[in-house]
C-alpha positions in Angstrom: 99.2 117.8 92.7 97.3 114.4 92.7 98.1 112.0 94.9 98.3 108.1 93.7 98.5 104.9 95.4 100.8 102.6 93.6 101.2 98.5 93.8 103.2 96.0 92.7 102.4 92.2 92.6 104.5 89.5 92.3 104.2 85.8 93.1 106.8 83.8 95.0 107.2 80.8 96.7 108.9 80.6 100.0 108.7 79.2 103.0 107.3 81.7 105.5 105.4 85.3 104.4 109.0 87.0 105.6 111.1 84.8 103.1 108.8 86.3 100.2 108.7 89.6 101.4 112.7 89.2 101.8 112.8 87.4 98.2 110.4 90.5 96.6 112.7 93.5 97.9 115.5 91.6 96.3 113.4 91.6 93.1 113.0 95.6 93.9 116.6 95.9 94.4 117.8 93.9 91.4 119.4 96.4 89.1 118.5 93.7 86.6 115.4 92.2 87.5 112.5 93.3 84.8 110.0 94.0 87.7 108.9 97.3 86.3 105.1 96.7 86.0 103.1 98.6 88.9 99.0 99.6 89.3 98.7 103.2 89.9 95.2 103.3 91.9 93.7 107.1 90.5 90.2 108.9 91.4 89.3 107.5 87.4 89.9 103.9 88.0 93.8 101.7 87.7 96.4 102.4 85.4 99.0 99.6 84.8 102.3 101.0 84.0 105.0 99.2 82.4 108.7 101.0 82.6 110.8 98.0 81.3 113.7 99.6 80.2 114.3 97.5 77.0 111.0 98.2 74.9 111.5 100.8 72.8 109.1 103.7 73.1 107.2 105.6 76.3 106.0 103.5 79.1 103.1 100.9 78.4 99.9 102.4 80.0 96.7 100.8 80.1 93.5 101.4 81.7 90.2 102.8 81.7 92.1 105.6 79.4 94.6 106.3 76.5 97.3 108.3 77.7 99.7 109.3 74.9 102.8 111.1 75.3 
């Protein structure tokens, strides 16, 4: 089984680097927080994945591929 290295970026102003790290796991936690768009770093190149709940269909995927489900 592959293994994948998956990121997450989000911007936030704060007023110390543990305030934003604080203020970006409550994003993570958030059961309603749309922060469902992660990089998944593979052997081909980055996939960005978008699992937002409320669009209709599979995930988004894009990247140096077309995935279909």
């Amino acid at each position: 089984m592959p293994e994948y290295s998956i990121s997450w970026n989000v911007e936030i102003d704060a007023e110390t680097p543990v305030h934003a790290a604080f203020a970006a796991l409550a994003l993570q936690r958030d059961p309603t927080s749309w922060a469902t768009v992660f990089t998944v770093h593979t052997d081909d190149g980055d996939v960005v994945v978008d699992l937002n709940p409320h669009q209709p269909g599979p995930p988004r995927l894009s990247g140096p591929w077309t995935l279909t489900a």
